[in-house]
C-alpha positions in Angstrom: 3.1 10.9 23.8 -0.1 10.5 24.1 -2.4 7.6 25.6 -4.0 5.9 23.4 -7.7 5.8 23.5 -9.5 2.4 22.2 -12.8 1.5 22.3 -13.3 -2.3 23.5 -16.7 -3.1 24.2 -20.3 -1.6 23.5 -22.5 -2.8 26.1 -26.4 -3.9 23.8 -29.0 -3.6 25.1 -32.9 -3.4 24.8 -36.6 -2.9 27.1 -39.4 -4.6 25.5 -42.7 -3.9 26.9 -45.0 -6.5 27.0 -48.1 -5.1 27.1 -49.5 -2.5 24.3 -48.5 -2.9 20.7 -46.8 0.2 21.0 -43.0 -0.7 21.9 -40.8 1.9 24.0 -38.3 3.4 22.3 -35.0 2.0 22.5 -32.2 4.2 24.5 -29.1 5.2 23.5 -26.3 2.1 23.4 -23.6 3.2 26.3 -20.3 2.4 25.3 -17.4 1.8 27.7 -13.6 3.5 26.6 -10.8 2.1 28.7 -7.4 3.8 28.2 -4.5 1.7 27.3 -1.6 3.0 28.8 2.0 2.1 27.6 4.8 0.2 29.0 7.4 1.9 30.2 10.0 0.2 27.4 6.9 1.2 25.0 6.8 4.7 26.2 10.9 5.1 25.9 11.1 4.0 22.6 8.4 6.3 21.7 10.1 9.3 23.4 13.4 7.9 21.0 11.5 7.6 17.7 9.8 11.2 18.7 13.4 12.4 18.9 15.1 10.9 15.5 11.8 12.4 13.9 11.8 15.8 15.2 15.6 15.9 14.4 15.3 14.7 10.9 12.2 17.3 10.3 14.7 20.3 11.6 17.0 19.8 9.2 14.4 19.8 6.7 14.9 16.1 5.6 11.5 14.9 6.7 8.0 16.0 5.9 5.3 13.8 6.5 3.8 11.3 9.1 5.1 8.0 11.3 3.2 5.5 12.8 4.7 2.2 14.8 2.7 0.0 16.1 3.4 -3.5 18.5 0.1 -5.9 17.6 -2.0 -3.4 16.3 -2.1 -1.1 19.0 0.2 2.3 18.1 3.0 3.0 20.5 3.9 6.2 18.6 2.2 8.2 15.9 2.7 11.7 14.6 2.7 14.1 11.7 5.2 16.6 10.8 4.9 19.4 8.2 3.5 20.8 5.0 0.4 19.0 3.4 0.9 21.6 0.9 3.9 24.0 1.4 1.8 26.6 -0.9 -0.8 27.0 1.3 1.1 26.1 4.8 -1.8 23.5 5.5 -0.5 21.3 7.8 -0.2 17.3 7.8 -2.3 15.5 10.2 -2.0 11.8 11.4 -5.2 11.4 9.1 -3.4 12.6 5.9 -4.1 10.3 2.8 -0.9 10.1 1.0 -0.3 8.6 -2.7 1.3 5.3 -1.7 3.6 4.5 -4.9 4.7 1.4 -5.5 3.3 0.3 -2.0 0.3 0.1 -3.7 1.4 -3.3 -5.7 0.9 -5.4 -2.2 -3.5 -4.2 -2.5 -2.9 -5.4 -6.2 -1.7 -8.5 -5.6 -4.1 -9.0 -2.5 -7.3 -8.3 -5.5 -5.6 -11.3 -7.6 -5.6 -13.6 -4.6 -8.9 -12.5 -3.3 -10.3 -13.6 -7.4 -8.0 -16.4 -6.9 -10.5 -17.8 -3.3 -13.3 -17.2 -5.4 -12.6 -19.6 -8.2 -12.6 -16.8 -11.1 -9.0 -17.5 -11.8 -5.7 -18.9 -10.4 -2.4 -18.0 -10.3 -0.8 -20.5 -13.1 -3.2 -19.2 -15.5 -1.7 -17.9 -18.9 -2.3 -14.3 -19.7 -2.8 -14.8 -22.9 -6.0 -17.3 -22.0 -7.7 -13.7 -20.2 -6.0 -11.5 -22.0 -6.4 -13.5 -25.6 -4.3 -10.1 -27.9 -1.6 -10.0 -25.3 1.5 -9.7 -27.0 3.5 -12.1 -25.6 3.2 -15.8 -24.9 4.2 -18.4 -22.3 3.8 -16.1 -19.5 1.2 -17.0 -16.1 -0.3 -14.6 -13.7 2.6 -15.6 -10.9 5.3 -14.4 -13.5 3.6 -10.8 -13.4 3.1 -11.0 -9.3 6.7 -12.2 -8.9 8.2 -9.8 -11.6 9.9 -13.1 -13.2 8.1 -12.2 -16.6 10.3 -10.3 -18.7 8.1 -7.4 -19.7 10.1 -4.2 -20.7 8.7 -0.9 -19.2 5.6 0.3 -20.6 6.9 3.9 -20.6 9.4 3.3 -23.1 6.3 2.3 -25.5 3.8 4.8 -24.4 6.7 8.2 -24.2 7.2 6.9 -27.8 3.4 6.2 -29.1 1.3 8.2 -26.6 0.5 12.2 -26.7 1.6 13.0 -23.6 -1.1 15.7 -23.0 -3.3 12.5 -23.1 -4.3 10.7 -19.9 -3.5 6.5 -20.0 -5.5 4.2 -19.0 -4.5 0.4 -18.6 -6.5 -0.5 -21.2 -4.3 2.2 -23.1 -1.3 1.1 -22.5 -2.3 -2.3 -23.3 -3.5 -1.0 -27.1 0.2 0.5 -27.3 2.1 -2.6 -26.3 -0.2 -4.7 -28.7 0.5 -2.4 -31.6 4.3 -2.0 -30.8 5.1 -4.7 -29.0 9.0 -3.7 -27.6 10.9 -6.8 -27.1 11.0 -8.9 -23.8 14.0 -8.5 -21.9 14.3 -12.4 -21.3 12.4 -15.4 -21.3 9.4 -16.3 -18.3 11.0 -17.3 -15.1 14.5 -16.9 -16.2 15.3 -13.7 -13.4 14.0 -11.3 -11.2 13.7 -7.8 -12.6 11.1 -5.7 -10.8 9.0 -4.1 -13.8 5.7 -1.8 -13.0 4.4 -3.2 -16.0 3.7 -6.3 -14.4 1.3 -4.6 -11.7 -0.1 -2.3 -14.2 -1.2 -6.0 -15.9 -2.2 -7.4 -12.8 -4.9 -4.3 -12.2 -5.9 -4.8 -15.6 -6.4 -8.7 -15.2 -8.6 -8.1 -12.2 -11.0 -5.9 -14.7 -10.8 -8.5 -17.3 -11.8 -10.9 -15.0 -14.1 -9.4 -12.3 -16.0 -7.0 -15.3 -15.7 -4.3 -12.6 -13.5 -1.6 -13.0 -10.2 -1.7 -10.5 -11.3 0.8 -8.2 -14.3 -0.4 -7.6 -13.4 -3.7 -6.9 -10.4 -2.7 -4.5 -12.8 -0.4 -2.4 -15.5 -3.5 -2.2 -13.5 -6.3 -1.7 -10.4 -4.6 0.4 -11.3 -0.7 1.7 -14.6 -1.1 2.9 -14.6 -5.0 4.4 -11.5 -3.7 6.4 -12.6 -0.5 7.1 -10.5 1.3 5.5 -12.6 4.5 4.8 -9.9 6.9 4.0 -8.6 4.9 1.5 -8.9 5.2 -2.7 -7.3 4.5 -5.9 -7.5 7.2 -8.1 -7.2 7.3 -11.9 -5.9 10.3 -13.4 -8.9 10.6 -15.7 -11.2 10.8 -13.0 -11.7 14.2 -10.3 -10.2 12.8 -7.4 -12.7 12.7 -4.7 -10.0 11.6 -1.7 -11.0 13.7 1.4 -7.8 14.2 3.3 -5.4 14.1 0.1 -2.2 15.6 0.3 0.1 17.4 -2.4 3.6 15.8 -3.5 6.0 18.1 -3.7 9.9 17.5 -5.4 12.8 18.7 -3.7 15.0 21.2 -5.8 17.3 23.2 -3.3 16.6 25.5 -2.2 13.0 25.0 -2.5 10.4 22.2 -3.0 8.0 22.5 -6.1 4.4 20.8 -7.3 5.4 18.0 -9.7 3.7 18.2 -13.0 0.7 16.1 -13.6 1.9 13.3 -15.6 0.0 11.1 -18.4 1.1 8.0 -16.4 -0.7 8.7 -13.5 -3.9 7.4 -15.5 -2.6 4.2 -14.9 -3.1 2.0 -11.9 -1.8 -1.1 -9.9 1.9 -0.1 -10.1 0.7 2.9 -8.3 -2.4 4.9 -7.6 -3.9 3.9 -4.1 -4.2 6.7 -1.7 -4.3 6.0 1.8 -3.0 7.2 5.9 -1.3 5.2 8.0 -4.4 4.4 10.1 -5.8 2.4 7.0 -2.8 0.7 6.7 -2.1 -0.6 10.0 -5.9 -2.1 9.8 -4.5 -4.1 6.3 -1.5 -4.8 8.3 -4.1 -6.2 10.8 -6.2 -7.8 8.5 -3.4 -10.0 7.1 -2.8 -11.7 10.7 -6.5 -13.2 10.3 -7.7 -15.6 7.9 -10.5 -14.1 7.4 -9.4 -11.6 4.6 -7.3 -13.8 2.6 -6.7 -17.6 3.8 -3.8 -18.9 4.7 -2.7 -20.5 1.7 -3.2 -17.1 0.0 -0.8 -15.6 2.6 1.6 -18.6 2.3 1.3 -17.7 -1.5 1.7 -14.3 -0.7 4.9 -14.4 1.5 6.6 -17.4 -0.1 10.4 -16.0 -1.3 9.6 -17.0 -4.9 12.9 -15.5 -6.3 16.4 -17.4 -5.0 19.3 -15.6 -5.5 22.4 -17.8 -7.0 25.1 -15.4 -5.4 24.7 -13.4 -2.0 22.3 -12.9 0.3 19.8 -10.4 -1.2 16.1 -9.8 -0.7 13.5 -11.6 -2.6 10.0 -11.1 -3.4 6.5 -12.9 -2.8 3.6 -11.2 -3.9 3.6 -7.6 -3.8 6.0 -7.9 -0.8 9.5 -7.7 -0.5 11.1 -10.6 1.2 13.8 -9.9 3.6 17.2 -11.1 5.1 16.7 -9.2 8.0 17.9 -11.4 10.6 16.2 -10.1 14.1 13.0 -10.9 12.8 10.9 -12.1 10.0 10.4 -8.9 7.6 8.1 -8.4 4.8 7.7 -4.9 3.6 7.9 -2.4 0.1 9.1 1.0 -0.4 7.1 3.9 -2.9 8.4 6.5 -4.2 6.4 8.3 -7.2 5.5 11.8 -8.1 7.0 14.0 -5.0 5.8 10.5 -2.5 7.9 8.6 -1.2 6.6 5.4 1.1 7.5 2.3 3.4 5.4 0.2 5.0 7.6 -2.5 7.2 5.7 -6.0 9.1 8.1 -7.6 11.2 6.1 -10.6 11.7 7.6 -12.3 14.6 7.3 -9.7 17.2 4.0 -8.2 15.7 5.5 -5.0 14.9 4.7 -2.5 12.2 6.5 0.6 11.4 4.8 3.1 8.3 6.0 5.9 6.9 4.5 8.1 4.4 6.4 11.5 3.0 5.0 14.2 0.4 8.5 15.1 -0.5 10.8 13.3 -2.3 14.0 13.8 0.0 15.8 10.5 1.1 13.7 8.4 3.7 16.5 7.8 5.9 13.8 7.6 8.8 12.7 4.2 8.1 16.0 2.4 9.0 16.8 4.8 11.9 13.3 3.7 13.4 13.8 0.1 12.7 17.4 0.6 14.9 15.8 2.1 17.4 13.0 -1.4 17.5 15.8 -3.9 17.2 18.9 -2.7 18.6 22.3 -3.8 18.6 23.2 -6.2 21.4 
């Protein structure tokens, strides 16, 4: 494992001549690097999780890279495999990786972003930004919490949609309006977790920002937070993601290159590429209250969905709420087109574990890492 190099302090300064109008140039800003070194309980988990991983990637179950981190700083981060298993070019910890359905927690984070900035709030009715929607009596926080009711806009769009056609939100909206399927029940009644809601949400952020979603993702979340490696791409655009790796689908005894899919056009349920590196600084980002406020994040994390029997998870904005009782849990998993993704914030101890795959085998690494964090007494 090892040390982890972070740079802490830049040391400005300037000579200013007083006499001449000439000034003297100025010469290069030293920086100072200090090397954190890990605990020694830090450094034995890592040698565990370096284990389960390297087991797991033997036997040909994982493919793809792991980052944990304890209050932002990474105790353990590594890649393993194929970015492409045509080519034999290999992962790095860099890697941008299509995030699935983890991209629905950067959609909900542009609503609550417009939400600060007075252009809309959550209670609003669909139907008063989107005035052609095709159903009534719903509100933004119906969509965010998946309480809404919406059926799945694939069963529309596989019916009314050339598949050799690219959709675009705005597309799929024009096919639900023209053939509207029914609702599956009526606002607020249950949870059922719908991509169509997410796919909504992105296109509510257009509506309302008159920007198109990628662009107002990359301004208001990527760049402010640094995330440089980080995009959503549109399948109707080239994608211009350095770093990009391929999903592949497992079919024994080989893995093959899924085909490109007319869905993939649409964005907010999906779309967002991104490493682990840019997603530990979002992971960072929400600890401030300086990205979103805190009654955004108390918005954002609130368990909106109680469950009558049993103790089952239940969901905030863009964020799976957990019964996970060593800690306070938040996270999401992805899996879409050959990805699959989790992204796990145990809030209490300031713990982070990622994971991000490029083959669709099970991701049983995620729960064998969060053993190894939180053991059994």
């Amino acid at each position: 494992m090892k040390i982890k190099t972070v740079l802490i302090a830049q040391i400005f300064w300037a000579f200013f001549s007083c006499t001449g109008d000439d000034a003297s140039p100025l010469p290069k800003i030293p920086t100072v690097e200090v090397k954190i070194e890990l605990t020694i309980q830090q450094k034995k988990l890592a040698k565990s999780i370096d284990s389960i991983a390297t087991k797991r990637h033997k036997q040909g179950i994982f493919n793809g890279v792991v980052l944990v981190a304890e209050y932002g700083l990474p105790i353990y981060s590594k890649a393993f495999g194929f970015a492409n298993f045509k080519t034999k070019e290999l992962l790095t910890e860099h890697s941008v990786f299509q995030l699935a359905s983890v991209s629905k927690m950067f959609t909900a984070a542009a609503i609550l972003l417009l939400q600060q900035k007075g252009y809309l709030t959550i209670n609003d009715s669909i139907c008063h930004i989107i005035p052609d929607f095709p159903y009534d009596g719903l509100t933004i926080r119906h969509l965010l919490t998946h309480r809404s009711g919406l059926p799945r806009y694939m069963v529309v769009t596989d019916e009314h949609w050339p598949r050799d056609s690219m959709l675009t939100n705005e597309d799929m909206h024009a096919v639900m309006v023209a053939h509207p399927p029914k609702r599956y029940f009526s606002p607020d009644f249950r949870f059922n977790y719908q991509n169509t809601n997410y796919a909504y949400l992105a296109l509510i952020v257009e509506r309302v920002s008159g920007r198109s979603f990628d662009n107002f993702v990359r301004d208001n979340i990527f760049e402010p937070l640094g995330m440089f490696n980080s995009r959503v791409y549109s399948g109707k655009k080239n994608p211009d993601i350095s770093g990009a790796v391929v999903g592949h689908i497992y079919r024994r005894p080989r893995v093959i290159l899924p085909q490109e899919n007319y869905i993939n056009g649409v964005v907010g349920d999906k779309g967002i590429y991104a490493s682990v590196g840019d997603l530990l600084k979002f992971d960072q980002a929400l600890y401030t209250d300086t990205f979103l406020t805190a009654e955004s994040k108390q918005q954002m994390f609130h368990p909106w969905t109680k469950w009558r029997r049993g103790a089952k998870d239940s969901y905030g904005f863009g964020w799976r709420i957990s019964t996970f009782d060593k800690d306070n849990l938040v996270y999401h998993y992805g899996w879409w087109n050959g990805f699959k993704t989790s992204f796990m914030r145990y809030t209490n101890s300031k713990r982070t574990i990622i994971i991000l795959t490029n083959r669709d085998r099970k991701l049983t690494l995620t729960k064998e890492t969060q053993a190894l964090l939180f053991p059994k007494e």
